[in-house]
C-alpha positions in Angstrom: -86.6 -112.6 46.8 -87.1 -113.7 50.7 -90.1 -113.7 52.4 -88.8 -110.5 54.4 -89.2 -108.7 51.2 -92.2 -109.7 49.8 -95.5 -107.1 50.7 -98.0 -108.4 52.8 -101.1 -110.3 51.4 -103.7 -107.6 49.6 -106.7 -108.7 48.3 -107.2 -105.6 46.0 -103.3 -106.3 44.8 -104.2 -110.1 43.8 -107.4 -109.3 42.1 -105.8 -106.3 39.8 -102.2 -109.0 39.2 -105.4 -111.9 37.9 -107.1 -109.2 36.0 -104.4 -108.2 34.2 -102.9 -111.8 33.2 -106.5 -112.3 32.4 -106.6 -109.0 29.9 -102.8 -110.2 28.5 -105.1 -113.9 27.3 -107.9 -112.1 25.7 -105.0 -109.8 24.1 -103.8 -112.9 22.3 -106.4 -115.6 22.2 -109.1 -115.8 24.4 -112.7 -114.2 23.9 -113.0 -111.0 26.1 -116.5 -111.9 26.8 -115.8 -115.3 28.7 -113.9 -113.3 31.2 -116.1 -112.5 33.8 -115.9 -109.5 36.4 -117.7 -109.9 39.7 -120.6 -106.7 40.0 -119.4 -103.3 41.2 -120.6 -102.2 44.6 -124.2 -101.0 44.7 -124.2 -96.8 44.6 -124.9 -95.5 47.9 -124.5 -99.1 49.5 -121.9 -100.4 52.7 -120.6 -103.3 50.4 -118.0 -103.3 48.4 -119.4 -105.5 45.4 -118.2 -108.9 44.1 -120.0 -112.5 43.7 -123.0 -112.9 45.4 -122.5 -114.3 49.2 -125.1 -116.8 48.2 -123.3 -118.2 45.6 -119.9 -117.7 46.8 -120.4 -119.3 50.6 -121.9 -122.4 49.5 -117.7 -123.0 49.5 -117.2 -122.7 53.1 -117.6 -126.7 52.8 -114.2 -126.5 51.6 -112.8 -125.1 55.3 -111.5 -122.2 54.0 -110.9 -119.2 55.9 -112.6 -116.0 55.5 -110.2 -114.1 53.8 -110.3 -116.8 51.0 -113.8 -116.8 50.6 -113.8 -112.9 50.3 -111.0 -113.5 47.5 -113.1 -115.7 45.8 -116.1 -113.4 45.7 -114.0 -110.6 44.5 -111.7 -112.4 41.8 -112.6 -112.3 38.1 -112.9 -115.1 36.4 -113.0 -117.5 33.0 -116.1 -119.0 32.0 -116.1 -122.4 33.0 -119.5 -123.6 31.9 -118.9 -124.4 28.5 -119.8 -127.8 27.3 -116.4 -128.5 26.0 -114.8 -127.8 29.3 -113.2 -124.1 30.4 -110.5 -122.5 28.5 -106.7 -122.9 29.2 -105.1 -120.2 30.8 -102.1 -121.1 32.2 -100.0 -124.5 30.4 -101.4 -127.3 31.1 -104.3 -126.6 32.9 -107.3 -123.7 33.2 -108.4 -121.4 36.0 -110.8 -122.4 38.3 -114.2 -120.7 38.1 -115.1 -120.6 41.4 -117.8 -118.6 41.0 -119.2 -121.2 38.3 -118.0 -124.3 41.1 -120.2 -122.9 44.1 -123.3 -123.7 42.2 -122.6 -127.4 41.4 -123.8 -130.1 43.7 -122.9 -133.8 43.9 -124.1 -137.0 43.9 -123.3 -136.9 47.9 -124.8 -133.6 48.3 -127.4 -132.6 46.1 -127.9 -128.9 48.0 -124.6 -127.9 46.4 -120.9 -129.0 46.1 -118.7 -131.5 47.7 -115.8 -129.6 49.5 -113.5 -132.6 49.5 -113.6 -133.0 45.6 -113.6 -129.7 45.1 -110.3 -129.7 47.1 -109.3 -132.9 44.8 -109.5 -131.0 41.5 -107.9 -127.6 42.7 -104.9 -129.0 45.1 -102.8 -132.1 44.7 -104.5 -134.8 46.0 -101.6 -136.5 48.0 -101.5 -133.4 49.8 -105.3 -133.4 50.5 -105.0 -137.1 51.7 -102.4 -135.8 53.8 -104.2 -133.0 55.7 -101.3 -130.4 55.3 -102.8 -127.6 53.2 -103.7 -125.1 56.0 -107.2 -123.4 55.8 -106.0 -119.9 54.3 -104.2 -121.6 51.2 -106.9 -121.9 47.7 -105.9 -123.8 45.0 -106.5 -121.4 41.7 -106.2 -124.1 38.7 -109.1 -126.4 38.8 -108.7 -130.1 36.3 -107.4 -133.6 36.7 -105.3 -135.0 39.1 -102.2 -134.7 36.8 -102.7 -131.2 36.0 -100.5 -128.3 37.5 -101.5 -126.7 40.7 -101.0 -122.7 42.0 -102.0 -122.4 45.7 -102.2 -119.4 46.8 -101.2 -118.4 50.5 -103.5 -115.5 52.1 -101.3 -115.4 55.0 -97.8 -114.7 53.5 -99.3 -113.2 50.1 -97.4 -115.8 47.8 -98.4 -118.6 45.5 -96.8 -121.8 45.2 -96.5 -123.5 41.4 -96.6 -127.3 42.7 -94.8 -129.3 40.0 -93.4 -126.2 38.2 -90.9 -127.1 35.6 -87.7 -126.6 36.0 -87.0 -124.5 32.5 -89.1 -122.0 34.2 -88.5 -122.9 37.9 -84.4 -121.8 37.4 -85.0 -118.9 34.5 -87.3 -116.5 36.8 -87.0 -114.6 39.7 -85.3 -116.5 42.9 -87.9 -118.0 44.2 -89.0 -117.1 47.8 -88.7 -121.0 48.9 -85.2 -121.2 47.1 -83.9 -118.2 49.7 -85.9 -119.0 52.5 -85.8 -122.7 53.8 -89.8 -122.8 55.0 -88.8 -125.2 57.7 -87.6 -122.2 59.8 -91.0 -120.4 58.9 -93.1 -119.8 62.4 -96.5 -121.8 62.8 -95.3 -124.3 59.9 -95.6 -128.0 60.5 -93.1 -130.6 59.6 -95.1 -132.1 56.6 -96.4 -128.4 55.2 -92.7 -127.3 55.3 -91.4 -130.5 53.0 -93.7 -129.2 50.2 -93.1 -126.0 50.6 -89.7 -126.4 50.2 -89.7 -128.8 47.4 -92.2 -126.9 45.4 -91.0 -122.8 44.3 -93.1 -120.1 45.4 -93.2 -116.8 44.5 -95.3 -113.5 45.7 -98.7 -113.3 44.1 -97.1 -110.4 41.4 -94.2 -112.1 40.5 -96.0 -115.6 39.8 -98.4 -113.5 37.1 -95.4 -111.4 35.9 -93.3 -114.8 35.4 -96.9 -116.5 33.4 -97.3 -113.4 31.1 -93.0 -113.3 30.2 -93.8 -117.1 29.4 -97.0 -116.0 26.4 -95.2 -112.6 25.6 -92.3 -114.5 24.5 -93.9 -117.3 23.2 -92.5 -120.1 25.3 -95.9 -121.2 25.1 -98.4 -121.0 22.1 -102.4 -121.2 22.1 -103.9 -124.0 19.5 -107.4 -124.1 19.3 -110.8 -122.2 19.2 -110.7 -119.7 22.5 -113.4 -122.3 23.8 -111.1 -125.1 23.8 -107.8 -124.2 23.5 -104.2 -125.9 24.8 -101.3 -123.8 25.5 -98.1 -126.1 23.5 -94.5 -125.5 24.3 -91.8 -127.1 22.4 -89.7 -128.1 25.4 -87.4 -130.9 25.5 -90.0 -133.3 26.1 -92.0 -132.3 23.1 -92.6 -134.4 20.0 -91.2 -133.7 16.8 -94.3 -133.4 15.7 -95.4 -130.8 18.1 -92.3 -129.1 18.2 -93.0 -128.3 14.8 -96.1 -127.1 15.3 -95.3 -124.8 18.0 -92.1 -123.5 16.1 -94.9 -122.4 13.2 -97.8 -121.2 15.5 -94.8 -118.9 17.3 -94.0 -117.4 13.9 -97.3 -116.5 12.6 -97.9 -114.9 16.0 -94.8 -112.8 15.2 -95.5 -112.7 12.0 -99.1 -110.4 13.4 -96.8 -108.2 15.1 -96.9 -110.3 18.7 -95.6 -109.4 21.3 -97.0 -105.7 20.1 -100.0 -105.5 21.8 -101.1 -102.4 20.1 -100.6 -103.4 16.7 -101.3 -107.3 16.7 -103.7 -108.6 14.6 -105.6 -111.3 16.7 -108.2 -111.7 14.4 -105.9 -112.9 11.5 -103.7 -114.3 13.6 -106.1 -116.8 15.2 -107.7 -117.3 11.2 -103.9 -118.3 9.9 -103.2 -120.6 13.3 -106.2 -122.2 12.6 -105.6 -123.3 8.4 -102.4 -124.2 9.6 -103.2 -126.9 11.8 -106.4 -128.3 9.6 -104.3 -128.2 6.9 -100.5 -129.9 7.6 -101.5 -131.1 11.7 -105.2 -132.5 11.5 -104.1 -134.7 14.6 -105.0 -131.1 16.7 -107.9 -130.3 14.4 -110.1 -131.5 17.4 -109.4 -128.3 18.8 -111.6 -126.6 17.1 -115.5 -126.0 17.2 -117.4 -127.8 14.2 -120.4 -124.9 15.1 -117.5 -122.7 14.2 -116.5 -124.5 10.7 -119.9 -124.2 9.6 -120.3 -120.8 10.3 -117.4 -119.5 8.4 -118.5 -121.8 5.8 -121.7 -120.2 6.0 -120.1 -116.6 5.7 -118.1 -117.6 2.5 -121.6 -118.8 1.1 -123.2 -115.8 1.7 -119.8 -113.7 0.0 -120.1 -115.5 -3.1 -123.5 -114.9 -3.4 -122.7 -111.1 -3.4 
């Protein structure tokens, strides 16, 4: 893959690759209502629907161009509300819910949110520091300055995985930065080109296409209620301990007829996943919701009383 070969940027193209990486989560784990599509155009109306501008330009104090803001208003997205913190959707890390982040304010700014640490918690911050993010790249994972980082380029329709490992860095597509050296790329400074070199990138399709191989095969497992739930792999860095865990969550998921999404049973699936871990790996039982312990005990209450 070189950048001569990948199609231009399309919003529509971008918003139907996250919507369907989205549908492939609720497939296998997540809730389908905490994925959240932005309103349909008004019948008879000149706009073309999506987030309110109201709520969605209250992140122009971010410095982004216009084509990212009218990406963010049209993107669908995770809840990210929840008390307990939004749900994972890619290893490591969760989606950010921009919609959900425009409407935040800050102890600086209490008429809405702080662009600079908004900027902190979707891009690396050493980068931010720096100043060498351009204005039509958005960050599209939103957590702690350790978690992984997709920034997404507007201009040249590809997203980079900062910090992607290498197991999946070397068994996916060539990436576009591995064919073509960005320091020849037109209009690219010095210090953009060194981390975009250094970090793969791929076009906005292939990057979704390479996170779904990673969940349809299993590389990565879900653990938890869909509110709070970690994606685990059993990598070379994983403990024992969680290598085991991961090795069992991957067969009951087969075991439900995964990667099958016709015939999978997610219901049972997510029921058997979650006796197995309260019952031989309690260290992860803080994964799950004690609201939702008492309402299943609640239910087998009210079906021995029949």
């Amino acid at each position: 893959m070189s950048a001569s070969t990948i199609p231009p940027y399309s919003r529509e193209a971008t918003v139907a690759a996250v919507r369907d990486y989205y549908a492939l989560l609720t497939d296998m784990y997540l809730d389908p209502a905490d994925v959240l599509s932005p309103p349909p155009p008004p019948s008879g109306g000149d706009r073309d629907g999506g987030w309110p501008s109201s709520t969605i330009d209250r992140l122009e104090c971010m410095g982004k161009t216009t084509s990212v803001l009218d990406l963010l208003r049209h993107l669908p997205y995770i809840r990210g509300e929840e008390d307990d913190g939004p749900q994972a959707g890619v290893p490591g890390c969760h989606f950010a819910d921009w919609r959900h982040l425009a409407q935040t304010t800050s102890g600086d700014n209490e008429n809405g949110p702080d662009g600079h640490s908004l900027r902190e918690c979707s891009e690396p911050v050493e980068l931010v520091e720096r100043d060498v993010i351009p204005p039509y790249v958005i960050g599209l994972t939103y957590g702690g300055r350790e978690n992984p980082t997709f920034l997404l380029d507007t201009r040249r329709g590809i997203v980079h995985w900062y910090e992607c490992p290498d197991g999946i860095r070397y068994n996916s597509p060539q990436a576009v930065t591995d064919v073509d050296d960005p320091f020849d790329w037109a209009d690219t400074p010095e210090e953009e080109a060194e981390w975009r070199a250094e970090h793969p990138a791929w076009s906005v399709t292939y990057l979704f296409e390479i996170l779904k191989k990673q969940l349809l095969e299993l590389r990565y497992v879900p653990v938890g209620s869909p509110s709070r739930a970690v994606l685990y792999s059993d990598d070379d860095d994983a403990e024992e301990e969680l290598a085991g865990l991961v090795a069992a969550v991957r067969a009951i998921y087969q075991r439900h007829g995964w990667p099958d999404r016709g015939s999978f049973d997610k219901e049972a699936c997510l029921r058997e996943v979650k006796r197995l871990v309260k019952e031989e790996y309690p260290d992860h039982d803080f994964l799950y919701d004690e609201d939702e312990d008492e309402e299943e005990e609640e239910d087998s209450e009210e079906d021995g009383e029949e």
